[in-house]
PLY file of the C-alpha trace (Angstrom):
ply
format ascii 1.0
element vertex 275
property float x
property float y
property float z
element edge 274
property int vertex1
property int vertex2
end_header
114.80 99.89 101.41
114.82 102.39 103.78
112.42 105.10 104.38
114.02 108.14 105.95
112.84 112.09 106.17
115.65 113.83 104.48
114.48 117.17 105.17
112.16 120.20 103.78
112.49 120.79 100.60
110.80 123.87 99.21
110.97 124.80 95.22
108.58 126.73 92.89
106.40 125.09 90.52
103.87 124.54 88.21
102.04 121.98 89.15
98.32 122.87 91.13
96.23 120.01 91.43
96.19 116.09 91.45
96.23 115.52 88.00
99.73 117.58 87.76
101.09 116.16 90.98
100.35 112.72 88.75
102.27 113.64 85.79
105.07 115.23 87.17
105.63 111.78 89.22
105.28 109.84 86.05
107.62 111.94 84.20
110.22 111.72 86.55
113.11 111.49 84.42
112.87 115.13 83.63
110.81 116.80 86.26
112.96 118.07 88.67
110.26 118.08 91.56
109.41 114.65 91.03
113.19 113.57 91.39
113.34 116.23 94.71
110.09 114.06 96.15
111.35 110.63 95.54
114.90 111.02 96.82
112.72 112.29 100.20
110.93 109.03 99.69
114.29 107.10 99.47
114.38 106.20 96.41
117.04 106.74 93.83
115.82 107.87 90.61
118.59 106.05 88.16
117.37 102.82 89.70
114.00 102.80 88.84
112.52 101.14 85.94
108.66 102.69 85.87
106.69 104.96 87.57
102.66 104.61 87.67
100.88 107.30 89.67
97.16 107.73 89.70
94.45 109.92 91.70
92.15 108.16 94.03
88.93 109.11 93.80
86.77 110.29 96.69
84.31 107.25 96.40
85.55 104.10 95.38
83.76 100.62 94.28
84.63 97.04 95.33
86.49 97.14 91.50
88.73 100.23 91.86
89.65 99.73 95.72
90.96 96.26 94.43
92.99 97.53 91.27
94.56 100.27 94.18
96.00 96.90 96.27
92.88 97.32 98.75
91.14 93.01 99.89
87.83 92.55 99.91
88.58 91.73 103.86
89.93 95.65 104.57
87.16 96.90 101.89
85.14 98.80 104.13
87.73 99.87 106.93
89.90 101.41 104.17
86.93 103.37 102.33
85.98 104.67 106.05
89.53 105.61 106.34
90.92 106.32 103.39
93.50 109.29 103.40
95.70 108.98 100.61
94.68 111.27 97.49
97.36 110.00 94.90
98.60 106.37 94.40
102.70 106.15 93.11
103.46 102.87 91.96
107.25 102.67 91.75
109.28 99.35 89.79
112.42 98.92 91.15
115.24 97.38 88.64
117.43 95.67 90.64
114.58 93.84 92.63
111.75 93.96 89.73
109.59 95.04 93.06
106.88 97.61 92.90
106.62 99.74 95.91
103.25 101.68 96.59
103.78 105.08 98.05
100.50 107.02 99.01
100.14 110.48 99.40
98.02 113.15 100.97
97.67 116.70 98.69
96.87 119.55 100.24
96.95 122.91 98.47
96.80 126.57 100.79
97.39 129.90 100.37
98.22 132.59 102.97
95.45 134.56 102.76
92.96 131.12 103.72
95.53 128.41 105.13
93.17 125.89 107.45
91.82 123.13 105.64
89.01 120.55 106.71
90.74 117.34 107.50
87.74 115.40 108.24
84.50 115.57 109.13
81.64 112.72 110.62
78.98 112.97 113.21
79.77 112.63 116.20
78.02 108.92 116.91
80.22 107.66 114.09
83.32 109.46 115.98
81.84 107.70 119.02
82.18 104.03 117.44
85.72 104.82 116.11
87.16 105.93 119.39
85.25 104.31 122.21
84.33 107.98 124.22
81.21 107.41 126.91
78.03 108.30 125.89
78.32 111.80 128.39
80.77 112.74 126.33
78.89 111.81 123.13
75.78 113.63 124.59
77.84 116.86 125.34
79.51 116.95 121.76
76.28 116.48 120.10
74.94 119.19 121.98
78.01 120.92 121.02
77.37 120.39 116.96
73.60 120.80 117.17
72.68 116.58 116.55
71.19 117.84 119.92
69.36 120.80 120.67
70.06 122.41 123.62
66.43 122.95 124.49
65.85 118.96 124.93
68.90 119.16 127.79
68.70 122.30 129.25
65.86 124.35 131.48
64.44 127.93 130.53
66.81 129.36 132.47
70.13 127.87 131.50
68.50 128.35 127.86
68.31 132.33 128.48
72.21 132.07 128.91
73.46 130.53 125.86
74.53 132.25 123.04
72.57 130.30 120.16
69.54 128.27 120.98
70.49 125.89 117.81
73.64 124.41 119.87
76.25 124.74 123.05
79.38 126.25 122.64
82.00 124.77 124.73
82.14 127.38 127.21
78.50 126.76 128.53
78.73 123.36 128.35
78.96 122.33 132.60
82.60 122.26 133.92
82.58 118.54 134.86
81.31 117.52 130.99
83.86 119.86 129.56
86.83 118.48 131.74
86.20 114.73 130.14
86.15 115.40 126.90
89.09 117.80 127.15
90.71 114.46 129.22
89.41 112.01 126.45
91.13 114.36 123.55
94.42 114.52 126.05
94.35 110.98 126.50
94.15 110.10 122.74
96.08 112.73 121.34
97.88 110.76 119.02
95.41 108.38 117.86
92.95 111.01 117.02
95.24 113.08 114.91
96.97 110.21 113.64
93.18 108.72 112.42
92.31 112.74 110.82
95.43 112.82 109.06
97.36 109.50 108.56
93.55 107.17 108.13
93.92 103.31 108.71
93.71 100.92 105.70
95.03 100.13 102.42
94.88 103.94 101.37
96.08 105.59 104.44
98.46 108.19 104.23
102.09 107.75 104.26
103.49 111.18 102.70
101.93 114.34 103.45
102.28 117.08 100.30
101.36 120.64 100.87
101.64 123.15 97.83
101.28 126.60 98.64
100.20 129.57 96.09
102.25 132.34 96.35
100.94 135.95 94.94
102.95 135.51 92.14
101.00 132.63 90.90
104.16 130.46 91.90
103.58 127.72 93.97
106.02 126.65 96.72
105.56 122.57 98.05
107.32 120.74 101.08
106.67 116.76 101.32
106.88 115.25 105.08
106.87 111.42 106.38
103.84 111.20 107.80
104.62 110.47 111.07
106.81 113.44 111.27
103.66 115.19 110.11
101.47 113.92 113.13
103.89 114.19 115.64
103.90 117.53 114.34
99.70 118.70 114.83
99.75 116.47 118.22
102.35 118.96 119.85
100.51 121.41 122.31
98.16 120.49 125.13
93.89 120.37 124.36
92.61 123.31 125.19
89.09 125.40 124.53
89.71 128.17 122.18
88.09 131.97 123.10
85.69 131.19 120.33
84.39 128.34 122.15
86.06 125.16 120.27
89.10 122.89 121.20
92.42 122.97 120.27
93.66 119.67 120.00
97.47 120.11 119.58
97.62 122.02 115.98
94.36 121.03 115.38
91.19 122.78 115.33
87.79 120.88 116.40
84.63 122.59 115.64
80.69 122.61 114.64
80.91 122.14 110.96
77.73 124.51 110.53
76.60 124.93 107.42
75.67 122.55 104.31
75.56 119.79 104.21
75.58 118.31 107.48
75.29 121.45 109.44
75.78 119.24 113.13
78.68 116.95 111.96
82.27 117.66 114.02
84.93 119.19 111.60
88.73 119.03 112.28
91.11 121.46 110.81
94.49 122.49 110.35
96.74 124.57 108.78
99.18 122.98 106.37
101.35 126.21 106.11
102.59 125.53 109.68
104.39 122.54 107.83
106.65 125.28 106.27
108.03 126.94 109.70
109.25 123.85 110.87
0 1
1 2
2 3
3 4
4 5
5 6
6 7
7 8
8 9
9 10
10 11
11 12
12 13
13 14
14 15
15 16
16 17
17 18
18 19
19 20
20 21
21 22
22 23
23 24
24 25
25 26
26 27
27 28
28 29
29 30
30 31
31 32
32 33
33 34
34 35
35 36
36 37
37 38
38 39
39 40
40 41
41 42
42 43
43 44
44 45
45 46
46 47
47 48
48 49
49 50
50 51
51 52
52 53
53 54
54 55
55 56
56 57
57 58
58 59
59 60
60 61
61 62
62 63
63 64
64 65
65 66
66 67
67 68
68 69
69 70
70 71
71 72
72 73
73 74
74 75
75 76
76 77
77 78
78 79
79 80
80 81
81 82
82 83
83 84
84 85
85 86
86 87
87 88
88 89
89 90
90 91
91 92
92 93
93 94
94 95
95 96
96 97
97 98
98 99
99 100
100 101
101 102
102 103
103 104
104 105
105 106
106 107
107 108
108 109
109 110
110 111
111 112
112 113
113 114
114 115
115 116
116 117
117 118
118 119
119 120
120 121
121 122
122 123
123 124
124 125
125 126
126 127
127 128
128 129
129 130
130 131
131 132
132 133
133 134
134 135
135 136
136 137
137 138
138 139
139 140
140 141
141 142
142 143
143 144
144 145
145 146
146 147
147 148
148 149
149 150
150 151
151 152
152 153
153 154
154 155
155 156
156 157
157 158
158 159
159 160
160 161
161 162
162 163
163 164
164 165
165 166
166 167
167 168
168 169
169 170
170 171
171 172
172 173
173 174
174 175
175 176
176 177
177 178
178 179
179 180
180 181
181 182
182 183
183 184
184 185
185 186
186 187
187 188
188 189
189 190
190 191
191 192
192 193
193 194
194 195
195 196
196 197
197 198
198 199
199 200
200 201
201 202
202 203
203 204
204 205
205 206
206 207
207 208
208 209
209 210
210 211
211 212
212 213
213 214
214 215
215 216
216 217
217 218
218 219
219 220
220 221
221 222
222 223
223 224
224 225
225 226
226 227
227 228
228 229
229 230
230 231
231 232
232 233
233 234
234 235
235 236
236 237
237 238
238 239
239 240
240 241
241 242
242 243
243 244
244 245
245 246
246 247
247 248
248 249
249 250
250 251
251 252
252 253
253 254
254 255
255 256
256 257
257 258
258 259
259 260
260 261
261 262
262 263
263 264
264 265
265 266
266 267
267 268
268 269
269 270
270 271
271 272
272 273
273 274
């Protein structure tokens, strides 16, 4: 079978978390969302026999990765990664074949639209893409996981804006220009890893609901490589605020608790609805 985009849909709903997003799926027969979001999928509803759909929790055991399709081989790469927040299990009559679709939720509203994608220190970033260790030093400086006061001298310190971390505008030109180049460089793999994962429970749809004021909710459902292609347009730039743009993507200090000196990436899934 196939897999094709067959466009944005957008309908109102009543479905607002997970669990709903679960059931309608399951009751597919008379939900007319669920029927909209598999015929996106490419399936046709009259030929299926069964639907299973479960949520995937945020931490997962050796037991429950395995009953999701996940080997004890790709355990750990596809817990690191894992991207998917439902599970659809779909049985097939004509080929008695289950197909596993997974899916990433994201609800928004238009008065708060950006939404952490993920978030790790920036070491851990470090082992996952492969950036030198100035570039490491100069983002951890940049969260905080180094204070400026260990790198800098009194004067430079009498310059900066908070004495807890750098901002990107006062880190040194040269340091700023490679990561900028390293995010350039890696566009795709960096937004693909934020959004899509790796693994057994990586991404493959990408579902955004969106409150309305009404209390109505509107949803579109992408491929998601439509939906990475998407964030990676645009060039990597440093925001006024002092962060980098990274296509459609945000990358910032996560501040705050818990860890206050992790990076955070963002978007904002309503874009998904101008396209």
């Amino acid at each position: 079978m196939n897999k094709q985009e067959i466009g944005s849909i957008t309908a109102k709903g009543g479905f607002a978390n997970e669990a709903d997003i679960c059931n309608k799926f399951i009751n597919y027969k008379n939900d007319t969302e669920a029927k909209s979001w598999l015929k996106i999928m490419g399936y046709e509803a009259e030929k299926i026999q069964q639907i299973h759909a479960v949520q995937i929790p945020v931490r997962i055991n050796l037991k429950k990765a395995i009953s999701l399709g996940v080997s004890k081989e790709k355990y750990d790469e596809t817990i690191k990664f894992k991207k998917a927040d439902i599970q659809v299990r779909v049985e097939i009559v004509i080929d008695d074949i289950v197909h596993i679709e997974n899916i990433s939720l994201k609800k928004a509203n238009k008065s708060a639209g950006f939404n952490q994608v993920d978030k790790r220190p920036v070491l851990t970033y470090q082992k996952i893409w492969g950036f030198d260790g100035d570039v490491a030093k100069w983002l951890r400086l940049f969260t905080g996981d180094i204070l400026p006061e260990e790198v800098l001298s009194n004067k430079e310190l009498a310059n900066i804006k908070d004495k807890r971390r750098l901002f990107l505008t006062e880190i040194p030109q040269k340091y700023l220009q490679d990561i900028i180049d390293f995010f350039s460089n890696n566009i795709v793999l960096v937004i693909s890893d934020i959004l899509r994962g790796r693994g057994s429970l990586s991404a493959e749809w990408f579902l955004v609901t969106r409150k309305n004021k009404d209390n109505s909710l509107d949803w579109i459902l992408k491929d998601i490589n439509s939906v990475v292609n998407f964030y990676a347009k645009g060039g990597v730039s440093v925001t006024p605020r002092g962060s980098l743009k990274i296509g459609r993507v945000t990358m910032q200090r996560k501040g705050g608790t818990p860890d206050p000196t992790s990076l955070q990436f963002k978007i904002n899934p309503l874009d998904l609805f101008g396209i």
